[in-house]
C-alpha positions in Angstrom: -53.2 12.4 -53.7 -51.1 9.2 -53.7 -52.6 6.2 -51.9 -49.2 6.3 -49.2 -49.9 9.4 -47.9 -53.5 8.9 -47.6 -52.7 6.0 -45.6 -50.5 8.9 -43.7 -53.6 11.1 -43.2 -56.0 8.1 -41.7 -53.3 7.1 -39.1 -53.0 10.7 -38.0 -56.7 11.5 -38.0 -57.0 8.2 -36.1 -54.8 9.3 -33.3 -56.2 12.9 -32.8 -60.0 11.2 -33.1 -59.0 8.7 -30.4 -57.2 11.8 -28.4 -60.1 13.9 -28.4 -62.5 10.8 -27.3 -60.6 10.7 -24.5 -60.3 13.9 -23.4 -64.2 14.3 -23.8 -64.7 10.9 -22.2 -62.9 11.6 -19.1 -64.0 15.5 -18.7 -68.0 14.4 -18.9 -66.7 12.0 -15.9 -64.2 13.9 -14.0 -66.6 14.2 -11.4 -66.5 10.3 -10.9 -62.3 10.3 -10.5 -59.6 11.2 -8.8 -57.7 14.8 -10.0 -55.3 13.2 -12.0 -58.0 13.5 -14.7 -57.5 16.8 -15.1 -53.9 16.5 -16.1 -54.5 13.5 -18.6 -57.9 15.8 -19.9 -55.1 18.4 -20.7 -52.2 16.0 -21.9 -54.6 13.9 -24.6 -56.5 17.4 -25.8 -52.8 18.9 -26.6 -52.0 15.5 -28.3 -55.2 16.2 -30.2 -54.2 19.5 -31.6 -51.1 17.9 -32.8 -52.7 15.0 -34.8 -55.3 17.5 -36.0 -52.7 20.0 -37.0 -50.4 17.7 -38.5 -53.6 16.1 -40.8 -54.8 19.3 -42.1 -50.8 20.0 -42.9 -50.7 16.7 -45.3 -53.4 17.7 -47.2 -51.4 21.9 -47.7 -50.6 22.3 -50.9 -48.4 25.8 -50.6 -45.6 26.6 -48.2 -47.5 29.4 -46.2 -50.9 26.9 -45.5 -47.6 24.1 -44.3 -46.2 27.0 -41.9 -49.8 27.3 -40.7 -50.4 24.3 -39.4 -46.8 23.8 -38.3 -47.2 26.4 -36.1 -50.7 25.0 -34.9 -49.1 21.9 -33.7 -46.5 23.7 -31.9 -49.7 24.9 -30.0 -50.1 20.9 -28.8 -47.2 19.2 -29.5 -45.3 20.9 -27.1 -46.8 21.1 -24.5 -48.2 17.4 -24.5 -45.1 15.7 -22.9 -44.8 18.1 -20.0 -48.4 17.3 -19.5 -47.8 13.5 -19.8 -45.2 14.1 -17.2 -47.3 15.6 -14.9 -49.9 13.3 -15.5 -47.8 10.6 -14.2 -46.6 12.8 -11.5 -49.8 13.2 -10.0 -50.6 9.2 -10.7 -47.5 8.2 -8.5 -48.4 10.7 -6.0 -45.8 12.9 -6.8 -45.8 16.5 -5.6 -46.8 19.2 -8.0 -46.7 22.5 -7.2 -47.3 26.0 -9.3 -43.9 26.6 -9.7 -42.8 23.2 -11.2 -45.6 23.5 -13.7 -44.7 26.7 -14.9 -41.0 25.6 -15.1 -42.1 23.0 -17.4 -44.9 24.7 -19.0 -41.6 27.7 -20.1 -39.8 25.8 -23.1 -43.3 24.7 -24.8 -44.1 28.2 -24.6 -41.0 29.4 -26.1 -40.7 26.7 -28.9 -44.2 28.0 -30.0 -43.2 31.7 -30.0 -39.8 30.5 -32.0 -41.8 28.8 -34.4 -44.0 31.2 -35.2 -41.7 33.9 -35.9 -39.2 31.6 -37.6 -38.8 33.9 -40.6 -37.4 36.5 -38.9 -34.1 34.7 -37.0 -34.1 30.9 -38.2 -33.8 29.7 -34.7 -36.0 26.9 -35.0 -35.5 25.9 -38.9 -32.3 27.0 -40.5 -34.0 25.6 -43.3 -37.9 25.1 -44.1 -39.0 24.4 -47.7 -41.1 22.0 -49.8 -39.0 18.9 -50.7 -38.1 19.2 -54.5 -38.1 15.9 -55.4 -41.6 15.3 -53.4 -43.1 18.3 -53.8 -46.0 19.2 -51.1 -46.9 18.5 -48.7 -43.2 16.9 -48.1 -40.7 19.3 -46.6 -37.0 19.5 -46.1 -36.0 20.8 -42.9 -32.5 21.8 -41.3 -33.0 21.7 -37.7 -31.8 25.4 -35.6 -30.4 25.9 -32.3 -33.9 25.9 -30.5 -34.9 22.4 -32.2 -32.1 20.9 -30.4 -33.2 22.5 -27.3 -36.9 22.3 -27.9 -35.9 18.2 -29.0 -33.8 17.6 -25.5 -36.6 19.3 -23.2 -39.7 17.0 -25.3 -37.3 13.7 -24.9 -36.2 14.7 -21.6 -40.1 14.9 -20.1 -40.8 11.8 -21.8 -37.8 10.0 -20.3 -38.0 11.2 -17.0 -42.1 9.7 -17.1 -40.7 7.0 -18.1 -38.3 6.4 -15.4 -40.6 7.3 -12.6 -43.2 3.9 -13.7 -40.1 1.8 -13.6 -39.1 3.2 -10.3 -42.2 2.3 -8.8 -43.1 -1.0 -10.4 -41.9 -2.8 -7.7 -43.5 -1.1 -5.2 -47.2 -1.0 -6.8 -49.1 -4.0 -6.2 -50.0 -6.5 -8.8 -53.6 -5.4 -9.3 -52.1 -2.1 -10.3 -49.1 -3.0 -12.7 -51.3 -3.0 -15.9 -52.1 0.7 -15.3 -48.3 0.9 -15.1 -47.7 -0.9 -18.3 -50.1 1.0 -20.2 -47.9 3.9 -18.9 -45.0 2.7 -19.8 -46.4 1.9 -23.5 -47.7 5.6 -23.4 -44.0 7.3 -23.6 -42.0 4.5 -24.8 -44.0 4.1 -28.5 -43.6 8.5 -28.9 -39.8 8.0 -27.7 -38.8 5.2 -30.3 -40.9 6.8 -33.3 -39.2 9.9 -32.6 -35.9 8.2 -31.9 -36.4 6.3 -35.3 -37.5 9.7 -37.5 -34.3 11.7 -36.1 -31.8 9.0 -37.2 -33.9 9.1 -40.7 -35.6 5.3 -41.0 -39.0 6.6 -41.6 -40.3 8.4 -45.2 -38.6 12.1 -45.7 -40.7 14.7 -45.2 -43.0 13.2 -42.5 -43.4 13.3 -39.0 -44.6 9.7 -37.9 -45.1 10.4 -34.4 -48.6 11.7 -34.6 -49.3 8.2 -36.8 -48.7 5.5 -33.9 -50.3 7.8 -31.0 -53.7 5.8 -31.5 -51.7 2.9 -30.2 -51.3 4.5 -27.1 -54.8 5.9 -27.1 -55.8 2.7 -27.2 -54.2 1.4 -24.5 -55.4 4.2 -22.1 -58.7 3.2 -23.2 -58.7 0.1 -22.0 -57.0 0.9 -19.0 -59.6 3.2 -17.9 -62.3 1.1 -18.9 -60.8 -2.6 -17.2 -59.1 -1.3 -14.9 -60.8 1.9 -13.4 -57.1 4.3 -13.9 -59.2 7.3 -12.6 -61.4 5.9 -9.9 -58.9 3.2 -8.3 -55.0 4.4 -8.4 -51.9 3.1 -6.8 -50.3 5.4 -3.8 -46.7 4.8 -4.2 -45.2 3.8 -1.3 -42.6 6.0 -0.7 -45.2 9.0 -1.3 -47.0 7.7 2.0 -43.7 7.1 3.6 -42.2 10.4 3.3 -45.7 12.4 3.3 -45.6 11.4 7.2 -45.0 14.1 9.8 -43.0 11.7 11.9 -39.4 10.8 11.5 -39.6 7.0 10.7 -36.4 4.5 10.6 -36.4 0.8 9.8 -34.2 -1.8 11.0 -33.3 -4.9 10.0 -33.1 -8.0 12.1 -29.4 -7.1 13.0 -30.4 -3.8 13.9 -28.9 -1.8 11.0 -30.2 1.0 9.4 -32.0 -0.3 6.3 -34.4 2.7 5.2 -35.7 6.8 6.7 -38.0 9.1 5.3 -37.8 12.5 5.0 -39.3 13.5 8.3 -36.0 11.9 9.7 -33.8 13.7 7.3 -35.2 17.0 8.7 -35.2 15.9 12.2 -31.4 14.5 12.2 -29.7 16.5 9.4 -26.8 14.7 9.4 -28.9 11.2 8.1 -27.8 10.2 5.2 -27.3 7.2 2.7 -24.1 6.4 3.2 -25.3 5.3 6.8 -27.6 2.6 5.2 -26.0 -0.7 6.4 -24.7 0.5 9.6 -25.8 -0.7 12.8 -27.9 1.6 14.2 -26.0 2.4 17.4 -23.3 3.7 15.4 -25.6 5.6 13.4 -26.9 7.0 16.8 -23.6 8.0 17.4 -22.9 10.2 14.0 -25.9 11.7 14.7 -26.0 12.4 17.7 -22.8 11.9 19.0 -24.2 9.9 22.5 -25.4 6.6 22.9 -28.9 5.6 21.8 -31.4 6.4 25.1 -33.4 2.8 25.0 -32.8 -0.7 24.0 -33.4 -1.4 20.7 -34.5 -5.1 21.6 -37.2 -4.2 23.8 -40.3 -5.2 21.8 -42.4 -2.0 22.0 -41.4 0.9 24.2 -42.3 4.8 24.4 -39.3 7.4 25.9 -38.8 11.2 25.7 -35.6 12.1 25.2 -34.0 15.2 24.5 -31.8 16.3 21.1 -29.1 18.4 19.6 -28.1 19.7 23.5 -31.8 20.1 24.0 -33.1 22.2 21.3 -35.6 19.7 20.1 -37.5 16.7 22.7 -38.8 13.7 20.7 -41.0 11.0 21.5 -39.6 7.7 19.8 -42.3 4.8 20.3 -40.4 1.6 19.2 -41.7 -1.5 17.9 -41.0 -5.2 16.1 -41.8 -5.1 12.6 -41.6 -8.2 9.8 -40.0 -7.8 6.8 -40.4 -10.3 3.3 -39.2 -13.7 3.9 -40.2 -13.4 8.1 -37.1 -11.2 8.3 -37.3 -9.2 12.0 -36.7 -6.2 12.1 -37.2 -2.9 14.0 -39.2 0.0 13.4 -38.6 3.5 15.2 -40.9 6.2 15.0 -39.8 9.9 16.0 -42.2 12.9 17.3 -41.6 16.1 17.4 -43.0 17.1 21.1 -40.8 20.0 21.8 -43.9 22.7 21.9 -45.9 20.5 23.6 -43.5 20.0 26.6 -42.7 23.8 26.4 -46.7 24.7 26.5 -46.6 22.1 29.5 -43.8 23.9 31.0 -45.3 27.0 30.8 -48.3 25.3 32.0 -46.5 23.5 35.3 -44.4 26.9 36.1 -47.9 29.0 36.1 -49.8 26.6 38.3 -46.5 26.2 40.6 -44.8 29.9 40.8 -45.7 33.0 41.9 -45.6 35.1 38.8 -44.0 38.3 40.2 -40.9 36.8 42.3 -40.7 33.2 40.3 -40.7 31.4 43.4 -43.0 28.5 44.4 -46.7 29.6 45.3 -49.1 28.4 48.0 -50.3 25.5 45.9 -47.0 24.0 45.2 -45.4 24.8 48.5 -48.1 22.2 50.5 -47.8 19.9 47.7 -43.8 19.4 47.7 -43.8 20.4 52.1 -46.4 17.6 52.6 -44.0 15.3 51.2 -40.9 16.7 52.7 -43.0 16.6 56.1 -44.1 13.0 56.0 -40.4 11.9 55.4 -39.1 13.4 58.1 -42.1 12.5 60.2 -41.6 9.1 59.4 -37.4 8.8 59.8 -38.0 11.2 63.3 -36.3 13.7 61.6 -36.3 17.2 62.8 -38.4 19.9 60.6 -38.7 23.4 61.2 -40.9 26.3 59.2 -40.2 29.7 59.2 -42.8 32.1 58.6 -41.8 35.6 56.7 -43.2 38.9 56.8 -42.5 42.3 55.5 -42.6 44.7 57.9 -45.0 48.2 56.9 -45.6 46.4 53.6 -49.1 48.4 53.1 -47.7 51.7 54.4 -45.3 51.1 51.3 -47.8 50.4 48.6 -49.6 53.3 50.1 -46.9 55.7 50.4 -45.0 54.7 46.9 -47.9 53.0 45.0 -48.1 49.0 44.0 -45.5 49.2 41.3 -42.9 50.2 44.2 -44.9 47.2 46.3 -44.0 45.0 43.5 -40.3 46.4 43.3 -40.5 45.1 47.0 -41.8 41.5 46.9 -39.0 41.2 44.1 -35.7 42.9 46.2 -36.7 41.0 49.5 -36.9 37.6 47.6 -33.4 38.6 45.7 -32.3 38.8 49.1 -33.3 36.0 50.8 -32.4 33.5 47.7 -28.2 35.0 47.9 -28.6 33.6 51.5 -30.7 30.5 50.8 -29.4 27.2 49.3 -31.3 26.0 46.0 -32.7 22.6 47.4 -34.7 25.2 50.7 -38.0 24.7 49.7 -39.2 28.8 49.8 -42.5 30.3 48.6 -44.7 32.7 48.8 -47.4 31.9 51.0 -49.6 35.2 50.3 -49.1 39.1 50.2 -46.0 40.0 51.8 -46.1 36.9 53.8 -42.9 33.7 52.5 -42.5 30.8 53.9 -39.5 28.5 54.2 -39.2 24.9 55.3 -36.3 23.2 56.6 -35.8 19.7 55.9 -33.7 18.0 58.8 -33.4 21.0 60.3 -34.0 21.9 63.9 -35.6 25.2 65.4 -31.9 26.7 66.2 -30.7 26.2 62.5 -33.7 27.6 61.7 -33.2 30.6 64.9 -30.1 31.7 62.9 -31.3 31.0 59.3 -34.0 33.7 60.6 -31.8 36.0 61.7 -29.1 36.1 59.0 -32.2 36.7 56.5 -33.5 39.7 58.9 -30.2 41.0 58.9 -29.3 40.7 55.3 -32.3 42.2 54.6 -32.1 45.4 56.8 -28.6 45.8 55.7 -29.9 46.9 51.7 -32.5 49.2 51.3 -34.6 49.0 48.1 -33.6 51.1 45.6 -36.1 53.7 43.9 -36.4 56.7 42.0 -38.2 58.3 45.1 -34.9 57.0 47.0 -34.1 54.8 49.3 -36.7 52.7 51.2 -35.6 50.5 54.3 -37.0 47.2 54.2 -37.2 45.2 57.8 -38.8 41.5 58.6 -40.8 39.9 61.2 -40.2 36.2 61.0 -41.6 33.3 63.1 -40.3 29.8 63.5 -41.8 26.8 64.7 -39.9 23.1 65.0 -42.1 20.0 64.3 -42.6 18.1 67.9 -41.1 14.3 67.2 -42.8 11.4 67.8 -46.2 13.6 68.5 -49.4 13.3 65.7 -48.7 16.6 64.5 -50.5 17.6 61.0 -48.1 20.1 58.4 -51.0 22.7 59.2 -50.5 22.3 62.8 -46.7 23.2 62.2 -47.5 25.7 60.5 -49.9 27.1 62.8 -47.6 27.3 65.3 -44.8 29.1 62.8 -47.7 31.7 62.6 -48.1 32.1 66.1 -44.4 33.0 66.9 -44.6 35.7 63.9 -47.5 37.1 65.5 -45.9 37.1 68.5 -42.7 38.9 66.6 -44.6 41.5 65.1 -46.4 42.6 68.2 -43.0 42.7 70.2 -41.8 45.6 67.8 -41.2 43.9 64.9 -38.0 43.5 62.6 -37.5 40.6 65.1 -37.3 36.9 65.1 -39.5 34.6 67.6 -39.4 30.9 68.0 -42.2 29.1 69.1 -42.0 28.4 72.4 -42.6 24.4 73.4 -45.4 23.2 75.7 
C-alpha cells in the first residue's frame, strides 16, 4: 500500500472517529439539551458509516469486497444531508413534521436500494470497475440516471441548509452567530469537495468528501463545547413571529405597511406582499374594502370591530412601537374574538329572553322598563303598561296537554308582535301572563293598543291536530300618574288591578285603571 493512499485512509478514518465521538458525546448528554440533538445524533452517526465504509473500501483489494462497502456507505451517506437539513431545521425553529421527514428520508432510501442491486439495471453506475491503470482499490465509474438524481437531491439538502443560516444571520443575535458559522462551515466544506471531485480536480478513483469531514467535525466540537449549541440556541425571529396566534402588522413611522405574520395572512386572505410599502389605510381598504375603524395615531387603543360582512369580530389593541435608528412606528395586533362574543350572545339572549316565545323575560323587562320609566318620569312624559292574560290557559294545558300550552304561548306572541312595533318593549312576565310598556304613550293609546291585540287575537284560532282552539285575552292597563312619586312596581300594580278587574267582568275584555 503506497504512502498516498494511506494518507487517504487516515483522513477518512479521522472523519468517521471524530463523527462517531460526536454522536456518542451528544447521546450520553441528550438529556442535558434541547431536541435538536437528536437530529445531529442521527446526521453525525450516518456521516460515520460513510467514513467507516469508505475506509474499509480503500483497503478492498477485489471488485465484489469494493461493491460491499459501496453499498454500506449508501447506508450513511445518503441519508446524512437530509439529516443535516433537518438538523438545521429544528436549530432555526423551523417546523418539522412526519411527513416532510419521510419526503426527505424517500430518495436516500431509493439511492440505497439502486445501489445495491446495480447489477441488474445499471441505474446508478452505467459503469463500475477497478481502474486499469491504478488497479484497486481505484475505480472508474460512469455515472446513471439515478446518480444524477441521487447527486441533485444530496446538493439540493445541503444548499437549501445552507441558505436557511444565511437567511437568518441577520436576525440571530451576535452571541449566537458563531453557532451559525460553524453551520455554515458544516455544508459549505461537503458542497465545494463535492463540487471540486465532479468537475475531476481531485485524484481518480477517490471520493474526497469523507477526507475533509473532520474539519467540520471539528468545528461542531468546539461549538458545542464554547458555545453550548445544544443547551443555549437562537429562536429565529420570524419562527416566534409567525408561531403567534394573533394576526400582527407593523407600521412604519408614516403608517405604511412594513411587515405581517401569518396569523394575519389567514385572518385577511387577501394580505399580501405586494401591499408592503403602502400606507396602511389603503391597505385597509384592499382588504376590507371600508375605511380603517380607529385612528391609527392614537397611542394605544383597544376596539371590536366586525369583518368580512360580519363573519369574523376581532379585537385589534394598537400601540407605538420603536424601530432601529428611533424610527416610530405602529404596531397592530388582531384577535380572533368571534366565539367568544357568540358564547356571550348566547349568554346575554338566555339571561334576557324567554326561551319558548324569544321575547324579553321578567329579568330584562324591569331592567330596560326601569329605565324607560325614569325617562319619562323625569321629562313628565306619559307611560302606560298593559298587562296580558290568556284567557282558560290551564283548561288548555289540561284539555290538550303542555306541548299544545306551548303551541299557545308561541301563536299568541306571533300575534301580538304582527300588531306591535319592534322598539314596544313586550315580555313575558310569567305563565300566560305578557306585559307591554308604552313609552310616551297615554292610557287611551294604550285603550286601543289593548283592544286591537284582543281582537286580533280572537280573530285566529290556534291551529292543532285536535283542531281548532279559540284563543281570547283579558288585558289590563294602567297610565303612570304625572308629577306623583309613583314607583314602576306601583304602575304596575295598578295594570294588575284593572286585569283583575277584566277577568272577573267575563273576561276576553279590556279594563283601564280607573284614576283616584
Amino acid at each position: 500500500m503506497h504512502s498516498q493512499l494511506t494518507a487517504y485512509i487516515t483522513l477518512v478514518s479521522t472523519s468517521g472517529v471524530l463523527n462517531l465521538y460526536l454522536c456518542f458525546y451528544v447521546f450520553l448528554k441528550r438529556h442535558k439539551y434541547t431536541n435538536i440533538a437528536n437530529f445531529f445524533i442521527l446526521y453525525t452517526a450516518a456521516i460515520a458509516i460513510y467514513c467507516f465504509s469508505s475506509a474499509f473500501g480503500l483497503v478492498a483489494v477485489t471488485l465484489e469486497q469494493i461493491k460491499f462497502w459501496t453499498i454500506i456507505q449508501y447506508v450513511g451517506m445518503p441519508v446524512s444531508s437530509p439529516f443535516g437539513l433537518l438538523f438545521i431545521m429544528r436549530y432555526l425553529g423551523v417546523k418539522i413534521t412526519k411527513k416532510r421527514c419521510m419526503a426527505l428520508l424517500l430518495i436516500p432510501f431509493i439511492s440505497l436500494v439502486m445501489v445495491a442491486t446495480n447489477d441488474w439495471h445499471h441505474l446508478h453506475y452505467k459503469v463500475f470497475e477497478i481502474d486499469l491503470s491504478l488497479g484497486a482499490p481505484f475505480i472508474y465509474q460512469e455515472i446513471g440516471i439515478w446518480y444524477i438524481v441521487h447527486g441533485i437531491f444530496t446538493f439540493g439538502c445541503m444548499f437549501v441548509a445552507l441558505l436557511l443560516v444565511f437567511y437568518h444571520w441577520k436576525e440571530t443575535a451576535k452571541v449566537y452567530r458563531p453557532q451559525l458559522i460553524t453551520l455554515m462551515f458544516g455544508q459549505f466544506v461537503p458542497i465545494i469537495t463535492a463540487f471540486i471531485y465532479l468537475v475531476g480536480l481531485t485524484p481518480s478513483g477517490i471520493d474526497p468528501v469523507p477526507m475533509i469531514l473532520w474539519l467540520s467535525s471539528l468545528l461542531y466540537l468546539w461549538a458545542i463545547n464554547s458555545s453550548r449549541m445544544f443547551t443555549i440556541m437562537p429562536i429565529a425571529k420570524d419562527a416566534i413571529f409567525n408561531s403567534i396566534n394573533d394576526g400582527v402588522i407593523v407600521l412604519d413611522e408614516a403608517y405604511r405597511l412594513i411587515e405581517y405574520n401569518q396569523a394575519s395572512k389567514k385572518m385577511f386572505p387577501k394580505l399580501n406582499k405586494t401591499l408592503i410599502g403602502m400606507n396602511f389605510k389603503k391597505v385597509w381598504f384592499e382588504l376590507s374594502g371600508s375605511s380603517f375603524p380607529s385612528k391609527l395615531e392614537t397611542a394605544t387603543q383597544v376596539i371590536h370591530f366586525g369583518y368580512d360582512h360580519m363573519k369574523r369580530i376581532y379585537q385589534v389593541r394598537t400601540s407605538s412601537l420603536e424601530h432601529a435608528n428611533n424610527n416610530k412606528g405602529q404596531l397592530l395586533i388582531f384577535t380572533d374574538i368571534t366565539e367568544v362574543k357568540r358564547l356571550q350572545m348566547e349568554l346575554e339572549h338566555q339571561a334576557y329572553y324567554d326561551d319558548l316565545t324569544q321575547i324579553y323575560n321578567r329579568r330584562a323587562f324591569f331592567q330596560k322598563c326601569e329605565l324607560a320609566f325614569a325617562a319619562a318620569t323625569k321629562t313628565s312624559s306619559p307611560f302606560t303598561i298593559i298587562l296580558i292574560d290568556i284567557d282558560y290557559f290551564k283548561r288548555v294545558n289540561d284539555t290538550y296537554g303542555h306541548s299544545v300550552g306551548d303551541q299557545m304561548l308561541i301563536h299568541v306572541v306571533q300575534v301580538c308582535q304582527a300588531i306591535l312595533k319592534e322598539d314596544m318593549l313586550f315580555a313575558r312576565y310569567g305563565g300566560e301572563e305578557f306585559v307591554l310598556a308604552l313609552k310616551e304613550g297615554p292610557e287611551i293609546k294604550g285603550e286601543d293598543l289593548a283592544n286591537q291585540l284582543r281582537k286580533s287575537v280572537e280573530a285566529q284560532p290556534l291551529l292543532t291536530e285536535q283542531g281548532d282552539i279559540s284563543v281570547t285575552l283579558s288585558l289590563g292597563v294602567a297610565e303612570a300618574a304625572i308629577d306623583a312619586e309613583e314607583t314602576l312596581y306601583q304602575l304596575l300594580n295598578k295594570a294588575d288591578q284593572a286585569l283583575y278587574l277584566a277577568k272577573r267582568n267575563g273576561r276576553n275584555q279590556v279594563h283601564v285603571h280607573t284614576k283616584v
